[in-house]
N, C-alpha and C positions, 0 to 999 in steps of 0.2 A: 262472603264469609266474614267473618267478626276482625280474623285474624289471618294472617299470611305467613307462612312455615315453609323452613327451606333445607337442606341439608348444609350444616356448616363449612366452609373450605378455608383454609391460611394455607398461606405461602402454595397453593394449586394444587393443598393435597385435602381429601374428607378426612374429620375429624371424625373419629370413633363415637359412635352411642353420644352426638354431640348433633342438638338441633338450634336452628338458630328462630324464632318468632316476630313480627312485628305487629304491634297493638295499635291499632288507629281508632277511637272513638269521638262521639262526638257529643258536645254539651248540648242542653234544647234549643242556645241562640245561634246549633250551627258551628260554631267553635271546635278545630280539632283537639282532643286532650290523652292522653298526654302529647304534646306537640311535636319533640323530639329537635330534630333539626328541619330547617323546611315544611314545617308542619306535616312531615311525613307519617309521623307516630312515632311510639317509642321502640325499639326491642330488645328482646331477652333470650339469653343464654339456657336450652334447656337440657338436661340430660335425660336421653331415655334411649335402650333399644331398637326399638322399631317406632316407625312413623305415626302407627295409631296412640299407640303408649304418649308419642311427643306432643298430638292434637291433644290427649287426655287432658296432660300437663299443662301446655298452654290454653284448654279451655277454664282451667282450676284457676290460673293466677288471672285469667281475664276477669272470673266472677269474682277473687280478691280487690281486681283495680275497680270493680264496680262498685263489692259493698266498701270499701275505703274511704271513693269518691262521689259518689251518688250520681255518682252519671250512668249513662247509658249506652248500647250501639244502639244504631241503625244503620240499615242499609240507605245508600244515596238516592234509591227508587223510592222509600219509604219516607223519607225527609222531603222529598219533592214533595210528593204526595200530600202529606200534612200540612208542610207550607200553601199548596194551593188551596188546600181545604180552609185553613184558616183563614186566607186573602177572600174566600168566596162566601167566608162564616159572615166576615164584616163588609162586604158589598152591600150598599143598601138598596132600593127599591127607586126608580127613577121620580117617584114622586116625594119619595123622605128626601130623596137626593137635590131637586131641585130647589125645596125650599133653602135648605145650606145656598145654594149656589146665586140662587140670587141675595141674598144676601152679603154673598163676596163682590159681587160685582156692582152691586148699588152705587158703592161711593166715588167709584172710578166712570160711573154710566152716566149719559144727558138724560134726564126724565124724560123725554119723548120717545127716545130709545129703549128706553128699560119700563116704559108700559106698554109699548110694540113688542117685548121679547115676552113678556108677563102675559097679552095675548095671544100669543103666538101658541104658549104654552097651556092657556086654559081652553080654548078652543081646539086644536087644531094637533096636540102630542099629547098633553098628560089624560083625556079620553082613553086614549088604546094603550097606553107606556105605564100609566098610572102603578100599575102594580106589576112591572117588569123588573127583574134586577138588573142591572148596570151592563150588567156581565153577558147577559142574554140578549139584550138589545143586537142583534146578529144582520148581515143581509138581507136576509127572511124579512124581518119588521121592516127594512127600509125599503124594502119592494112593494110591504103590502098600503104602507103610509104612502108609496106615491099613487097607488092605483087609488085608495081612500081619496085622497086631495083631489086629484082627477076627476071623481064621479061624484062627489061630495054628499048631500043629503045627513050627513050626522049632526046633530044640535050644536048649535053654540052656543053660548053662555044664559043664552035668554030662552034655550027654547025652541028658537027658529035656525031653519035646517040653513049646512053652510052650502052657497053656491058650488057646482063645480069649478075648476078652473084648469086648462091649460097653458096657463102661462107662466113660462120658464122661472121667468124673474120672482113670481108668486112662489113655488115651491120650491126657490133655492131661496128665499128667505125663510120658511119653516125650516128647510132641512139644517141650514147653516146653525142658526138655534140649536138644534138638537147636538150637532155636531160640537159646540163651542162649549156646549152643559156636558160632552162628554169628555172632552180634552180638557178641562179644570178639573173632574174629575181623576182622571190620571193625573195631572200635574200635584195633586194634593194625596194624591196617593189610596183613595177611593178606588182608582180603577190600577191593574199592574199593566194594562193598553189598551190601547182602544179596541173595542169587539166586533166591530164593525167598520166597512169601508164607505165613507158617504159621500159621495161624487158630485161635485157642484159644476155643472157643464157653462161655463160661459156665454152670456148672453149680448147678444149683437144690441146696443141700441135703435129704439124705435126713433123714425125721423120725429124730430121735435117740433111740436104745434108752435105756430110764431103769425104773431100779426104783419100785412103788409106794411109798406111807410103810410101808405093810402092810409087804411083803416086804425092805426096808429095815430094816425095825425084826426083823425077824427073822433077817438079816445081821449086821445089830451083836449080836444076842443069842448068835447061834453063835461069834461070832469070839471075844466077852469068854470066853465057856464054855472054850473052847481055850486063851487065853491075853490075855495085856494087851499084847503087842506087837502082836497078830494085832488086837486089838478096836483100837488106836490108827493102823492101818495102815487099817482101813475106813473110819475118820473123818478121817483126811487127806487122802483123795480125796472120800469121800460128805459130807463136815460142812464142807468147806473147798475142793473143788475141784482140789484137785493134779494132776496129772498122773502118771503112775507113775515116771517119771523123776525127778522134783523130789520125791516122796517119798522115794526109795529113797536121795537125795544131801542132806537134809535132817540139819542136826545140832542139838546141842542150843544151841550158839551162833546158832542161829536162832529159836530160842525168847525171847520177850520177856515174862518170865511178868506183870512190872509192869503191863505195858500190855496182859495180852492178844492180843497179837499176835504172827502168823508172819512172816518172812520170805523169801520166796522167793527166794532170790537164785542160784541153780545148780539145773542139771541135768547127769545123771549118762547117759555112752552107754559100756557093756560089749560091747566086740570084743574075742575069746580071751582071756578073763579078765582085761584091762586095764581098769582104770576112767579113761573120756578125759572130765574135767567142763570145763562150758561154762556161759553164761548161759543162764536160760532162755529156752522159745521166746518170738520176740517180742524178745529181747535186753534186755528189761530187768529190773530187781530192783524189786520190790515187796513192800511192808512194808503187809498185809492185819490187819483184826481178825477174831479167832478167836471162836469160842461156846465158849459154859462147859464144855459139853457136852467137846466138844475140850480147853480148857484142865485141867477137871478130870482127864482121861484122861492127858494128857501127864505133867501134875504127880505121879500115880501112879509111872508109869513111869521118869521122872525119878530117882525115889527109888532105883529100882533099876537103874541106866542100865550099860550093859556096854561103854561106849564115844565116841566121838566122837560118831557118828551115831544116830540118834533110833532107826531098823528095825537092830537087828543080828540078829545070828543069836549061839546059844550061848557061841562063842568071841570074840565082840566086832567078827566082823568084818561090814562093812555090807550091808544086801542086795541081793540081783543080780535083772534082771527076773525070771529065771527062776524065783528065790526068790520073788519075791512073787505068779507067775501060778500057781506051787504052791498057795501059801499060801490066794490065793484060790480055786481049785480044792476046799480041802480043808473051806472055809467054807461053800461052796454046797453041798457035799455032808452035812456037818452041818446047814444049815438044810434041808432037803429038797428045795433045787432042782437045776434042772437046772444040771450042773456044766458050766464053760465057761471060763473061767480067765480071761473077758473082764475088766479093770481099768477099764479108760476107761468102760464105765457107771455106774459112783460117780462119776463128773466129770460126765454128763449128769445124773443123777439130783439131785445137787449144784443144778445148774442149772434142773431141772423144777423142786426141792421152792420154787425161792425164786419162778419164776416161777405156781406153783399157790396164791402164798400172798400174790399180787397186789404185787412188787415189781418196780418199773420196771426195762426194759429196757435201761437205762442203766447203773444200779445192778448188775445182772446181767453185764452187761458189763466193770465194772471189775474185781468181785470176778471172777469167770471169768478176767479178761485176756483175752478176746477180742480179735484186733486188729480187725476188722470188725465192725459192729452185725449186719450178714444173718446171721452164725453163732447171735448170739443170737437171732435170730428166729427159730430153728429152736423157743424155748421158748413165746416170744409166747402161742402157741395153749390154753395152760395154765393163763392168768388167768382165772378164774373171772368170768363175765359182763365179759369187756371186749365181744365182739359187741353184747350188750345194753342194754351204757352207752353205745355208740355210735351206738345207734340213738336210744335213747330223748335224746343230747341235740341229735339233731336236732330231734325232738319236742320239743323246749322251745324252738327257736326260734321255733315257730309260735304261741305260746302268746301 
């Protein structure tokens, strides 16, 4: 009802042909008016007979407080109503939606990153999502997008159909995408919450590929035989852990030859021959000790240095992934392995040789720069008799 009527009482007696009214209305932003005390409303004194005569009355001065004030009732069911009508009037469509969103997140993104989220989304969401509203994006689509991922066969961008895939870690990075373009959403006020529950189940790591010391030691023999950039390029990943990006953006002002030490401090991401540097992963700069091994290598090369950066190529300029998954390609085929141009197993291997040679997990972890210890525990398994010291120092409790 508009209004709330009651029979008048003072001092615990009813007051004759005396009604008492309260007016609660509300403005369009929501706003109670007139307010009263407590925002309760206002009320008024009415005289009438009987109780329909008193509704009369106070329906007459309600439509005075309306044409007065231009305002209006509603019911609280009706204002609900409207408000969500209105929140779902300005929902946009997950395709108008996305382009806003990456554009919020550009400046704060590493360009390797934020062409990974940009494919994620031309291939693999804005296909089926494309003309969804925000708001509908429900359970339903996130069930039918993992069975789609699954069986795959839909075009991507070129044309040719995408693989299927079962692999966890694959379709919790689409989903997570999807998920992170709808939680800016809300946070900007596009969505009033999220519509949907999107569940990213955790994924065990795969044990990680690593070269023996054997076939290691016959990596660096082929690489030196070739050349000193090629042999200083194996030991930046395999002797020091790098990453192939942070080798490849590595200068000689990173070099600390006093103290032995590198500094990581950038990586390097090559879209159409543009070099776009960033911090590395992890965002931070860290100043690592080198082995001799490494520093004697550098200091060679040093002597002969064709430029800013530490891996050049002949005319001084610095090298591109492409260059260096060459490079390694032409190294495993000089030591007699199978060729594969994979980089990133000098970085695990990195990681076995120090875990095979019983150094803590921790320890591992900082040089690595792991952000998570679970990544390092992919090594764990490597310490020679850690099952055994564990057993046996139960056994000396009993003792």
């Amino acid at each position: 009802m508009p209004f709330t009527l009651w029979p008048l009482i003072e001092k615990g007696e009813r007051v004759p042909d005396t009604w008492m009214a309260r007016f609660k209305l509300y403005r369009p932003d929501g706003t109670v008016w007139p307010a009263g005390k407590n925002d309760k409303g206002s009320r008024k004194r009415i005289k009438a007979k009987t109780e329909p005569k008193a509704r009369e009355e106070a329906a007459k001065y309600e439509a005075h407080l309306i044409a007065k004030f231009g305002t209006e009732y509603r019911e609280k069911e009706t204002r609900e109503r409207e408000a969500a009508e209105r929140v779902k009037a300005k929902v946009p469509l997950f395709g108008d939606w996305t382009k806003s969103w990456l554009r919020y997140i550009k400046p704060d993104t590493k360009p390797s990153s934020y062409d990974s989220i940009v494919s994620i989304l031309d291939i693999h969401l804005l296909p089926f999502l494309r003309s969804v509203r925000l708001d509908l994006i429900t359970n339903r689509e996130i069930a039918e997008l993992r069975v789609k991922f699954h069986e795959g066969g839909y075009p991507d961008t070129k044309g040719k159909p995408v693989k299927p895939t079962s692999s966890q870690k694959t379709i919790n990075n689409r989903l997570s995408t999807l998920r992170s373009s709808l939680a800016h959403a809300v946070k900007v006020g596009d969505l009033s919450a999220m519509p949907c529950n999107i569940e990213i189940p955790p994924v065990e790591p795969d044990e990680a590929a690593f070269y023996t010391p054997d076939v290691y030691g016959k990596l660096c023999e082929a690489a030196l035989g070739i050349g000193l950039i090629e042999y200083n390029a194996v030991l930046l990943a395999g002797n020091q852990g790098m990453r192939r990006n942070e080798c490849i953006s590595l200068r000689w002002s990173d070099i600390d030859f006093d103290k032995s030490e590198v500094v990581i401090r950038r990586s390097v991401y090559v879209k159409k021959g543009e070099r776009l540097e960033s911090t590395p992963k992890g965002g931070k700069i860290k100043r690592l000790p080198a082995s001799k091994r490494l520093m004697a290598a550098l200091k060679k090369l040093h002597a002969q240095r064709r430029g800013d950066h530490v891996l050049t190529r002949e005319g001084g300029s610095p090298w591109t992934p492409k260059v260096f998954r060459r490079t390694i390609e032409k190294i495993e085929k000089a030591a007699g392995l199978e060729v594969t141009g994979r980089i990133h197993v000098l970085r695990h291997s990195f990681c076995s040789s120090l875990a095979a040679k019983g150094v803590a997990p921790i320890v591992i972890q900082a040089l690595a720069r792991h952000a998570n210890i679970r990544t390092t525990e992919r090594y764990t398994h490597l310490q020679p008799g850690a099952l055994r010291e564990g057993i046996d120092a139960l056994s000396r409790e009993g003792e």
